[in-house]
TORZA-618980 format. One record per atom (N, C-alpha, C, O): z negated, y negated, x; residue in one letter. Coordinates in steps of 0.2 Angstrom, whole numbers, plus 2048, in hexadecimal, padded with zeros to 3 digits. Each point is the difference from the previous one (the first is absolute). Layout:
<recs>
ZYXA...
</recs>
This chain:
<recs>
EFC79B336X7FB804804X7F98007FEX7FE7FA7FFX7FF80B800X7F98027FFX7FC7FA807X800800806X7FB7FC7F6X7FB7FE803X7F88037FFX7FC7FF7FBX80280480AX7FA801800X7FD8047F9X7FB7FF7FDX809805802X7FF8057FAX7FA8007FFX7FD7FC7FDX7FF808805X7F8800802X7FD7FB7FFX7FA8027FDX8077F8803X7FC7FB7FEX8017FD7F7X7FF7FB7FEX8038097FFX8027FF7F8X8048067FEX804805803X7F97FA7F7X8038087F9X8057FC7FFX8007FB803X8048097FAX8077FE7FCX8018057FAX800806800X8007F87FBX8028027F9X8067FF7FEX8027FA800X80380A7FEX8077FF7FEX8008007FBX8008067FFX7FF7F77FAX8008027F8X8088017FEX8027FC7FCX801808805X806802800X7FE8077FFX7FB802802X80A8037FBX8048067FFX804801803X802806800X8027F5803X8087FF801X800805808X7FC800805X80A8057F9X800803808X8017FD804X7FD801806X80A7F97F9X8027FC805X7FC7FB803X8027FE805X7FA8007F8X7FB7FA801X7FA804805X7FE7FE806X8018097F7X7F9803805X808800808X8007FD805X8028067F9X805801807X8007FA804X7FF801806X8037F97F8X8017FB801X7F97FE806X7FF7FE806X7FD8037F5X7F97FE802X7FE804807X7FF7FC805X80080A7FBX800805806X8077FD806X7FF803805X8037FC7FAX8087FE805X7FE7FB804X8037FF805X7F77FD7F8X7FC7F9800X7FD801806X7FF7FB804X7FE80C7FCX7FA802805X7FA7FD7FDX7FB7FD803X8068067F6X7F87FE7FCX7FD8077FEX804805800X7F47FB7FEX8018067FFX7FC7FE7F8X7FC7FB801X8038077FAX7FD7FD7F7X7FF8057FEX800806802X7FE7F77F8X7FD8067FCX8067FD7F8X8017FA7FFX80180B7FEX8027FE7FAX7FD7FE7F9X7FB8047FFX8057FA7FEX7FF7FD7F9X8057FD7FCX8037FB802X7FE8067F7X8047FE7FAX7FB7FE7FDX7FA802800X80A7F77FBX8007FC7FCX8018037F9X8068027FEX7F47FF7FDX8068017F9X7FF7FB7FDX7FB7FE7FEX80B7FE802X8017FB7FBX8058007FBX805803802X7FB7FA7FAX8078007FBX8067FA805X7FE7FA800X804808802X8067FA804X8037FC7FCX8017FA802X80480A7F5X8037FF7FEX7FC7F97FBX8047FD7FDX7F6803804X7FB7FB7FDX8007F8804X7FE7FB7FDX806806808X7FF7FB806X8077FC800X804804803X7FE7F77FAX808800800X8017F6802X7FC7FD7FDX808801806X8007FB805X8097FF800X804805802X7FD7F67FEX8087FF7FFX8057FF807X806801800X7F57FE805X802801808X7FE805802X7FA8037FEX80B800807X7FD808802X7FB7FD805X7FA803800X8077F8804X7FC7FE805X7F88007FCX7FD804804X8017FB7F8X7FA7FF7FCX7FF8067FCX7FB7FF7FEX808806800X7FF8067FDX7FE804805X7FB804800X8087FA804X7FD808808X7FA7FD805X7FF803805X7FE7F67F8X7FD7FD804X7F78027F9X7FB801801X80A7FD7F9X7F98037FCX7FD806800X7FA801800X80D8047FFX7FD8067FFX7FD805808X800806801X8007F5802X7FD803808X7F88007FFX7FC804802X8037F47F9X7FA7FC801X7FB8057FBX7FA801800X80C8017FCX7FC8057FAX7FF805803X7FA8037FFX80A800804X7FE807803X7F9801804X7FC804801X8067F5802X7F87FE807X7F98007FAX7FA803802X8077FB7F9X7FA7FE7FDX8008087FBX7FB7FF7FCX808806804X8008037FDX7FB805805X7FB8027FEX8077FE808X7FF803804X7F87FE803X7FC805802X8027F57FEX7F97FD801X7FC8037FDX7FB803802X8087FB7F7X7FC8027FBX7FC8097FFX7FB8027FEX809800803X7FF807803X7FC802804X7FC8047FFX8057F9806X7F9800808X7FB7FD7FEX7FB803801X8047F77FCX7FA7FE7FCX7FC8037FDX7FA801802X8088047F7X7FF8047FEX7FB806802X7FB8027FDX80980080AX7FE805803X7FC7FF806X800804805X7FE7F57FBX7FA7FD805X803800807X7FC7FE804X8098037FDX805802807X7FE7F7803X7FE801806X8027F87F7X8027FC802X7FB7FF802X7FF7FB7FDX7FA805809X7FA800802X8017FA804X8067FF802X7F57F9800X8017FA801X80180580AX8057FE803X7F7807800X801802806X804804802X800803805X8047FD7F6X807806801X8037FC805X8007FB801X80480B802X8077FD806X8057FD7FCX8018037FBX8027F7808X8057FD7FEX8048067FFX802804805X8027FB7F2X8058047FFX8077FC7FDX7FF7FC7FBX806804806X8057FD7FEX8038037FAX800806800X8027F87FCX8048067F7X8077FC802X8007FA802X80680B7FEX8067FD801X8048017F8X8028057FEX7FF7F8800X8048007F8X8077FB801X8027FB803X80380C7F9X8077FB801X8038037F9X7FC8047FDX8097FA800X8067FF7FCX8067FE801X8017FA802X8028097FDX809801801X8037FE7F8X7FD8037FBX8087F9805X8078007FCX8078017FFX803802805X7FE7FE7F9X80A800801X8017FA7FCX7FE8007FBX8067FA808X8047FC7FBX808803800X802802804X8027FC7F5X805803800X8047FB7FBX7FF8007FAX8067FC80BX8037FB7FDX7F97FB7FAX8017FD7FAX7FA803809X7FC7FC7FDX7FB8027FEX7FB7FC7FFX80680B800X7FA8047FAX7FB803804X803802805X7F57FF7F9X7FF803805X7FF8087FCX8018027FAX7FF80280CX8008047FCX7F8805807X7FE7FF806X8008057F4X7FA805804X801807800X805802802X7F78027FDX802806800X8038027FAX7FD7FE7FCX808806802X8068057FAX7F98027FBX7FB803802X8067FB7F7X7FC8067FEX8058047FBX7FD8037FBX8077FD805X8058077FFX805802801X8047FB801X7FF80B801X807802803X8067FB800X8047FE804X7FA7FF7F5X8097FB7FFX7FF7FB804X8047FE804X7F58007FBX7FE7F8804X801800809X8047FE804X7F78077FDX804802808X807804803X801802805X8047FF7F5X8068007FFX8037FA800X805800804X7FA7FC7F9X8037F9800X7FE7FD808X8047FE804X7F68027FCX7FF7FC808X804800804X8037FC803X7FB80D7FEX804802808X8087FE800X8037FC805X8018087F3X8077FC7FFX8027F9801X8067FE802X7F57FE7FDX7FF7F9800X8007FE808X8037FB803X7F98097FFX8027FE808X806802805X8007FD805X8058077F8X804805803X8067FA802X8007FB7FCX80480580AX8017F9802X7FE7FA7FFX8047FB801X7F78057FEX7FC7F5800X7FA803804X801804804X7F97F97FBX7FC7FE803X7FA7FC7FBX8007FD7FAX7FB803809X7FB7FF7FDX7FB7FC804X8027FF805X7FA7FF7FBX7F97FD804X7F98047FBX7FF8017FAX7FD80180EX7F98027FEX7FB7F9803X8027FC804X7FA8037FAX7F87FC802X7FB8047FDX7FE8027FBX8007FF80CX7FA801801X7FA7FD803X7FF7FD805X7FB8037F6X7F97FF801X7FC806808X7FF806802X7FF7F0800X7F8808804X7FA7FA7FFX8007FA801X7FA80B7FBX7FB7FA7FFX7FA805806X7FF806800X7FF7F5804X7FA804803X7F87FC7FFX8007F9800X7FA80B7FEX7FC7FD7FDX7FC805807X800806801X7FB7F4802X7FA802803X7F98017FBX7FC7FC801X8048097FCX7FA8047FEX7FA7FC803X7FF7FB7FDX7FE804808X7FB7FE804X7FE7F87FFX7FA7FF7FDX80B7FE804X8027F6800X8027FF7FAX7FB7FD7FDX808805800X8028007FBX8087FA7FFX8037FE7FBX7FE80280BX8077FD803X8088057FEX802806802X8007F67F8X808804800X8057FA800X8017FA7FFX80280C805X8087FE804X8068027FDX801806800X8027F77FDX8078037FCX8087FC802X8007FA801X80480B7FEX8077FC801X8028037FBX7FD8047FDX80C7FA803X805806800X8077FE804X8027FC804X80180A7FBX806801804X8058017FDX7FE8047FBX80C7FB806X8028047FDX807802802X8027FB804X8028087FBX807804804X8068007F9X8008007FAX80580280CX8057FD7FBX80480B800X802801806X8008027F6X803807801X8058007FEX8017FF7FAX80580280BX8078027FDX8018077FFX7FE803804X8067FF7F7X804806801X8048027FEX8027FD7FBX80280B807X8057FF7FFX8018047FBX7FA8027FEX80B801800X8018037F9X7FB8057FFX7FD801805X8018027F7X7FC8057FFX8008077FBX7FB8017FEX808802802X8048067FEX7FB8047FCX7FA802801X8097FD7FAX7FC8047F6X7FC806802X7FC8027FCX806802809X7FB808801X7FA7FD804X7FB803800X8067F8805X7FA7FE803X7FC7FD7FCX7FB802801X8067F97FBX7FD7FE7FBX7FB8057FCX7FA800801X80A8067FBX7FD8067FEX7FA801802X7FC8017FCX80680080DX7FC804803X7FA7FC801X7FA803800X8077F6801X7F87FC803X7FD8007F7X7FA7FE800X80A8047FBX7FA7FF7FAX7FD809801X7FA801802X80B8027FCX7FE805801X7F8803804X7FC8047FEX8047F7808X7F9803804X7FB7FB7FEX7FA800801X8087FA7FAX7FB7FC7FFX7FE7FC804X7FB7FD800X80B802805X7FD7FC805X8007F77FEX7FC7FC802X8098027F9X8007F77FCX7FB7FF7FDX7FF7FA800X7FC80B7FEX7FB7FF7FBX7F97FE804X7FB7FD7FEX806806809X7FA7FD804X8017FA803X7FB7FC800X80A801801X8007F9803X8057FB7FAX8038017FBX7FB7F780AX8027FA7FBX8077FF7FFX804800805X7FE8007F6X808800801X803806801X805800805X7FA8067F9X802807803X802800806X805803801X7F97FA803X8047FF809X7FD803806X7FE7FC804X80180A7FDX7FF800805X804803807X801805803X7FF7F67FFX8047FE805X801805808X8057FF804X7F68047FDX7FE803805X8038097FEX801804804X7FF7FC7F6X8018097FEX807804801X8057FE7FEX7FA807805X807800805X8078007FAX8067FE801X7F68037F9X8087FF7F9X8037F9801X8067FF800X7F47FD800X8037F9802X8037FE804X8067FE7FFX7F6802807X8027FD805X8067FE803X8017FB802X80480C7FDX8067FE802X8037FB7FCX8067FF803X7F97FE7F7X8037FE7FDX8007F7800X8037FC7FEX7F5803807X8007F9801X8067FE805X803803805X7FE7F87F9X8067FE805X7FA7FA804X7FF801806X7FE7FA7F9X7FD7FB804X7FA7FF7FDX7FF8017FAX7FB7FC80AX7FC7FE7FFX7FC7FA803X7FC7FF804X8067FC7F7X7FD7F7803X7F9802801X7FE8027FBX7FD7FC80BX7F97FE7FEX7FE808804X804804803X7F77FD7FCX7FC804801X7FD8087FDX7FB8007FEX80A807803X7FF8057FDX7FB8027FDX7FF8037FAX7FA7FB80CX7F98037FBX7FD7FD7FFX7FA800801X8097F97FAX8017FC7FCX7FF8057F8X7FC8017FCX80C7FF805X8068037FBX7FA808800X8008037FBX7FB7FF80AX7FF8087FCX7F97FD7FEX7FD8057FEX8007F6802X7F98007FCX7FB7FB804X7FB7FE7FDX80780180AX7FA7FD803X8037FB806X802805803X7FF7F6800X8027FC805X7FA801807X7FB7FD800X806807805X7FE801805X7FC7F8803X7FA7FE800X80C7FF801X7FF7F7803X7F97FC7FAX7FB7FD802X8078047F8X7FD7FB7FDX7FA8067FEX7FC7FC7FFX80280A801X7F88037FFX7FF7FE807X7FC7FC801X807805805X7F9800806X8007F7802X7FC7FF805X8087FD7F7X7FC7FB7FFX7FB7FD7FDX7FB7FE802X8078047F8X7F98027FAX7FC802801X7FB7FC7FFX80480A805X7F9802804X7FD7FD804X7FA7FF801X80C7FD803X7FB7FD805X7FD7F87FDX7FB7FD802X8098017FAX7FB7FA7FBX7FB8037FEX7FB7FF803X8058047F8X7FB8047FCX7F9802804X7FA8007FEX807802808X7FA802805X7FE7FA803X7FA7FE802X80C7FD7FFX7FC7F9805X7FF7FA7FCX7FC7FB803X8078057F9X7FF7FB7FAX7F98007FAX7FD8057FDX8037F5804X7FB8007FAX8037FD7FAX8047FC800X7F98077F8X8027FD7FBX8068057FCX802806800X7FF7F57FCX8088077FAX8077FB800X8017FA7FEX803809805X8057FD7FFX8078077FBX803805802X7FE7F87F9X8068057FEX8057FD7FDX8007FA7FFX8078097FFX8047FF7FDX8057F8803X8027FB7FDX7FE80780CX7FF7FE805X80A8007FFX8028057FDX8057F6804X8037FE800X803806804X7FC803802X80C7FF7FFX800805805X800802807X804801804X7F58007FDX7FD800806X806806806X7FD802805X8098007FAX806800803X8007FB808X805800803X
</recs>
């Protein structure tokens, strides 16, 4: 639940539709902004630590930018920047978003009765304090078989290529195909409800930086 909106900005450094949805569902209201970073630059042998870096790159990517354009004023209102990153592990590997047909072809087949785990990062950085709060979280997805025309069909609209591990889990092509979900859904779609309005509320009343924070779960 939304605390005292009014009393702080919120920046979401996200593109991700699911993440803005997630975010408004909050009862927050932000403004958007993206990160361009090379992601594929940033590579880390735990996903727990790859989705904890590349949150931290995106925040600085994103600062750097408001700097720039003088936005960061000493008497500005406290504003909070929300940066997250998402994975797929799959039998060990991690995997992020498909970058061609075969590759997001093998994924989803690869998923088709097994299952997989996402972790997800949320880093929240108070602009003002200069106080960041970071966790991650992660879920466990089973499913049941998955049938070669639906497969087709989710490349077809290019829906693998926007998310980690081609999975989006929420798209009605999918959906029916999950059989269980260990952990937490808005998890698995890009942002942890429990663990950002934790984050915020450290971020806003804490002093100091804390990141790359153990599974704050």
């Amino acid at each position: 639940m939304a605390v005292e909106e009014s009393s702080f900005k919120l920046i979401l450094g996200s593109s991700s539709m699911a993440r803005q949805r997630i975010l408004a569902e909050m009862g927050y209201e932000f403004t958007i902004m993206t990160a361009d970073i090379d992601e594929k630059s940033i590579r880390k042998e735990r996903p727990e630590e790859l989705v904890m870096a590349l949150a931290e790159a995106k925040a600085e990517a994103i600062i750097s930018r408001l700097q720039n354009a003088g936005v960061l004023e000493k008497d500005a209102p406290t504003t909070l920047l929300i940066t997250a990153d998402t994975v797929v592990v799959y039998k060990g590997m991690i995997r992020e978003k498909p970058c061609s047909e075969k590759e997001a072809r093998e994924f989803i087949k690869g998923y088709s009765g097994g299952h997989a785990a996402v972790v997800g990062s949320v880093l929240v950085t108070n602009l003002r304090t200069g106080a960041r709060k970071g966790g991650w979280e992660s879920a466990e997805v089973y499913f049941h078989d998955i049938p070669e025309e639906v497969i087709d069909s989710l490349i077809d609209e290019g829906i693998p290529f926007k998310v980690a591990g081609g999975l989006m889990l929420e798209h009605p092509l999918t959906l029916p195909f999950v059989d269980a979900v260990i952990g937490a859904t808005d998890t698995v779609m890009g942002l942890s409800k429990s663990l950002t309005e934790k984050l915020i509320q450290e971020a806003l009343f804490q002093q100091g930086s804390s990141t790359g924070v153990p599974n704050a779960s």
